[in-house]
C-alpha positions as CSV (number, residue, x, y, z in Angstrom):
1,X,30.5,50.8,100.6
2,X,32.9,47.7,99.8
3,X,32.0,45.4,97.2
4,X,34.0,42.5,96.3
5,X,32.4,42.4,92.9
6,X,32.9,45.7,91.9
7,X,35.6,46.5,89.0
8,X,36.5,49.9,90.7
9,X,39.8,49.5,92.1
10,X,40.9,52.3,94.2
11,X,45.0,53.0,94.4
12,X,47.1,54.7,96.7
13,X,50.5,56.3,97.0
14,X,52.2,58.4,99.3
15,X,53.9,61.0,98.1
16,X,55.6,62.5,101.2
17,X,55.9,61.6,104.0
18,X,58.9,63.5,107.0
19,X,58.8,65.2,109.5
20,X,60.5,68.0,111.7
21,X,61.2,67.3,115.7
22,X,62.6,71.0,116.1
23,X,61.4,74.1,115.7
24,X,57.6,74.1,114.8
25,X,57.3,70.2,114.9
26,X,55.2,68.7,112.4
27,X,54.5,65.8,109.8
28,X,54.3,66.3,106.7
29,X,52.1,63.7,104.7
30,X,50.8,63.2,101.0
31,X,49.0,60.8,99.4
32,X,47.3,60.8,95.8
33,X,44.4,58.8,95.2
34,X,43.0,57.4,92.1
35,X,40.5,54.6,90.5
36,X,38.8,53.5,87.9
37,X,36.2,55.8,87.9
38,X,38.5,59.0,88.3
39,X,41.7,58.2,86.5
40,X,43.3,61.2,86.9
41,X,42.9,61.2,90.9
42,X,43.1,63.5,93.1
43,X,45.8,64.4,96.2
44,X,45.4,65.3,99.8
45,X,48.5,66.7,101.6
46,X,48.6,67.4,105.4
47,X,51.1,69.3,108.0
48,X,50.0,68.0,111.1
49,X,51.7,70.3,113.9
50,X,52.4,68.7,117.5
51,X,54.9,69.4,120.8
52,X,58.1,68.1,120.9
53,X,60.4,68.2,123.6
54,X,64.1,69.8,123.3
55,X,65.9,66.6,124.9
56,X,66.1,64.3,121.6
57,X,64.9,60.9,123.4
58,X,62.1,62.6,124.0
59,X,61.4,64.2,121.1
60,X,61.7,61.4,119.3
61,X,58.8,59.8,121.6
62,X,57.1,63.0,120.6
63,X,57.1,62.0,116.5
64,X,56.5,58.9,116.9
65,X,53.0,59.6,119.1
66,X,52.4,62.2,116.5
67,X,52.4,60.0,113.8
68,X,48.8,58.1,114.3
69,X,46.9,61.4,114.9
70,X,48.6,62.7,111.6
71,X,47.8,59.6,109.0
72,X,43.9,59.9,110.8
73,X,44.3,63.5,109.6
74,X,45.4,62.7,106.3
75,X,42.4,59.8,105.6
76,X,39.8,62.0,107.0
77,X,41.1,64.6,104.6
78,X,41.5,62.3,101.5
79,X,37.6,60.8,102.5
80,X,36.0,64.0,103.1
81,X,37.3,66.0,99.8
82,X,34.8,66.6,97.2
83,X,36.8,64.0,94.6
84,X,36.2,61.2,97.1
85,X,32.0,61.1,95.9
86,X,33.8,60.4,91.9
87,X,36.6,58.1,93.2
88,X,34.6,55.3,94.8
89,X,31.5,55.9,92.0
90,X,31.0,52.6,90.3
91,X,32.3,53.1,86.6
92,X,29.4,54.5,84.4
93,X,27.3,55.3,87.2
94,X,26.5,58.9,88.3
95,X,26.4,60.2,92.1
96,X,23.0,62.3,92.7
């Protein structure tokens, strides 16, 4: 829940972030979360595979579209890991 009042700041940095159009195509993304509440953070790291064609325009069509689909992947993970309850806690209060 967003509160503009709230003193819990929540920060965000990617920490990879490539891909690879040949072979077993696939992004590669990680971020590390932290906040007020959970100082130390936490980090969600994704390989999103997907089909890339051989011809190289094409393939690089392929990452591209690839690329939406794999940051979704990447916040759904980062939202849905056990740490996310702690991160957006209000400082001093406890999750029951």
């Amino acid at each position: 829940m967003y509160a503009p009042e709230s003193k819990n700041r929540i920060k965000a940095q990617i920490t990879e972030l490539g891909f690879s159009s040949a072979g077993a195509a696939n992004w590669a993304i990680g971020m590390h979360l932290a906040s007020n509440s959970l100082p130390e953070g936490y980090d969600a790291n994704i390989k999103y595979p997907f089909s890339a064609s051989f011809f190289a325009d094409y393939a690089c069509r392929d990452v591209a579209e690839a690329f939406a689909p794999a940051v979704q992947q990447l916040v759904n993970k980062a939202v849905t890991a056990p740490e996310f309850q702690q991160l957006i806690r209000p400082s001093g209060l406890a999750i029951r």
